[in-house]
N, C-alpha and C positions, 0 to 999 in steps of 0.2 A: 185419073185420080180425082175424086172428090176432093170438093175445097171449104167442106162445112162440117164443125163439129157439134151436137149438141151438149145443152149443161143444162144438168139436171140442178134442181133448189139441195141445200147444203144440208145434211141430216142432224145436224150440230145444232141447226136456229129452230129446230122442232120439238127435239126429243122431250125436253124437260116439260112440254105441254102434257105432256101424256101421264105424267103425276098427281097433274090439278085434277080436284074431284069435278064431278059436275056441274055444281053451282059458282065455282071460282072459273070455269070454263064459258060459262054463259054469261059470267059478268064480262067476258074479252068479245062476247059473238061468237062460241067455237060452240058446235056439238061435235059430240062422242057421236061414231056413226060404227055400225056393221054390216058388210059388204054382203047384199042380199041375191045379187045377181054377178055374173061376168059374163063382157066385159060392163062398166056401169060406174065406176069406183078407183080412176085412175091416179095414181099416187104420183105427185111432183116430185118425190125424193128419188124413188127407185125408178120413175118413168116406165113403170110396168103396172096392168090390172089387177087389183087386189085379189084373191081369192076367196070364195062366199066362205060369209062367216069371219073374216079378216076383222079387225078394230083398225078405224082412221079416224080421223079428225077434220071436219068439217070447217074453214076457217077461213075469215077475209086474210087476200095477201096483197101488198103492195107490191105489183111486178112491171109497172112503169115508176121508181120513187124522181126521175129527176125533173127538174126545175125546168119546166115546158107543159105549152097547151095538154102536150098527149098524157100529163100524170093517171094511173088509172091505179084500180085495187079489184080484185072481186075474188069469189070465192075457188077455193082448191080442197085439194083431198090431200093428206098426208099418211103414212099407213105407220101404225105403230113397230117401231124396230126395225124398221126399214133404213136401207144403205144407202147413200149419193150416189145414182147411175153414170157410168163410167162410159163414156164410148168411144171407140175408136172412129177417126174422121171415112165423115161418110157412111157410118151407122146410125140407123134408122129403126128408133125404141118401136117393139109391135104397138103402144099403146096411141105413138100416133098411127103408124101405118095402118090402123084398123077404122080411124076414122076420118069424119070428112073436117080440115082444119081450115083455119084464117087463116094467111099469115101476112103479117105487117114489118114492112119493113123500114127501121130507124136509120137516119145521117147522125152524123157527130153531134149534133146539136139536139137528139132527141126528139126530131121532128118526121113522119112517116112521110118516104120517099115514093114507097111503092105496096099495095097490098093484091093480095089476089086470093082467091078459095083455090081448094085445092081438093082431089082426092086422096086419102094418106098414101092409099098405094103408089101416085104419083110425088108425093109432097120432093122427094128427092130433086125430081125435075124442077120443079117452081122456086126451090130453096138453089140452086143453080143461075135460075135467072135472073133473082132478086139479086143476086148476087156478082152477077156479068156486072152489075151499073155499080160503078168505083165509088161511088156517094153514100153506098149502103153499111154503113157502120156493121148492123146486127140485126139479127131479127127477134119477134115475139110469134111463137104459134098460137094459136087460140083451137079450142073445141068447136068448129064452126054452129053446133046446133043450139048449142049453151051461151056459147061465149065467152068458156071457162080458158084462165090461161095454162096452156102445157106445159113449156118452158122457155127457152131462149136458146139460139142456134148463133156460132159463130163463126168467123171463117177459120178453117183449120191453118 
């Protein structure tokens, strides 16, 4: 039995982005983007690749906010009308499995314990190990070539 679940960003702290016109979207730092390629366009709500042609939103996120050296923010994709991905422990969203990820691993204190690269097809295994050392709060995956954050994995 797997001992890790992922959680996808909550579609509730997005939606109403997708109303601002363009100029009220750039005064936040967001572009309107449309998905010109797949895969290229991975959406943190649904944890799936947009489909070309899709509409997302381009937008800095805060996905380390607490109060520690590690605070970070950077950019994600959000796809419009998109649903909170739901997974069962030990499921494994294709958009990471298709790529090669970071992953970092946080203690209680918000400070990284352990990190390693990964290949996604493997990431199952590495989210395993991080996970054997009883110190590991939780994790953050990253897009290893970007940098972009995915989501966050916890133990199931």
């Amino acid at each position: 039995m797997h001992n890790f679940v992922f959680r996808a960003l909550s579609d509730t702290d997005f939606a109403a982005l997708f109303e601002l016109d363009d100029n009220q979207l750039a005064a936040r730092g967001i572009e309107r983007v449309r998905a010109d390629a797949k895969p290229g366009f991975p959406c943190r709500v649904s944890l799936c690749d947009a489909e070309i042609g899709d509409e997302l939103l381009l937008l800095p996120f805060e996905h380390q906010p607490e109060a520690s050296p590690y605070r970070a923010s950077g950019p994600i994709f959000v796809g419009r009308g998109a649903k909170q991905g739901l997974f069962a422990a030990g499921e494994i969203p294709a958009s990471v499995s298709s790529r090669m990820i970071s992953l970092r691993a946080y203690d209680s204190r918000h400070r990284i314990v352990h990190a390693d690269v990964c290949d996604g097809a493997r990431i199952g295994a590495g989210i395993e190990v991080a996970f054997s050392n009883s110190a590991v709060a939780y994790l953050h995956l990253h897009n290893a070539k970007r940098g972009c954050f995915a989501c966050r994995v916890d133990r199931a």
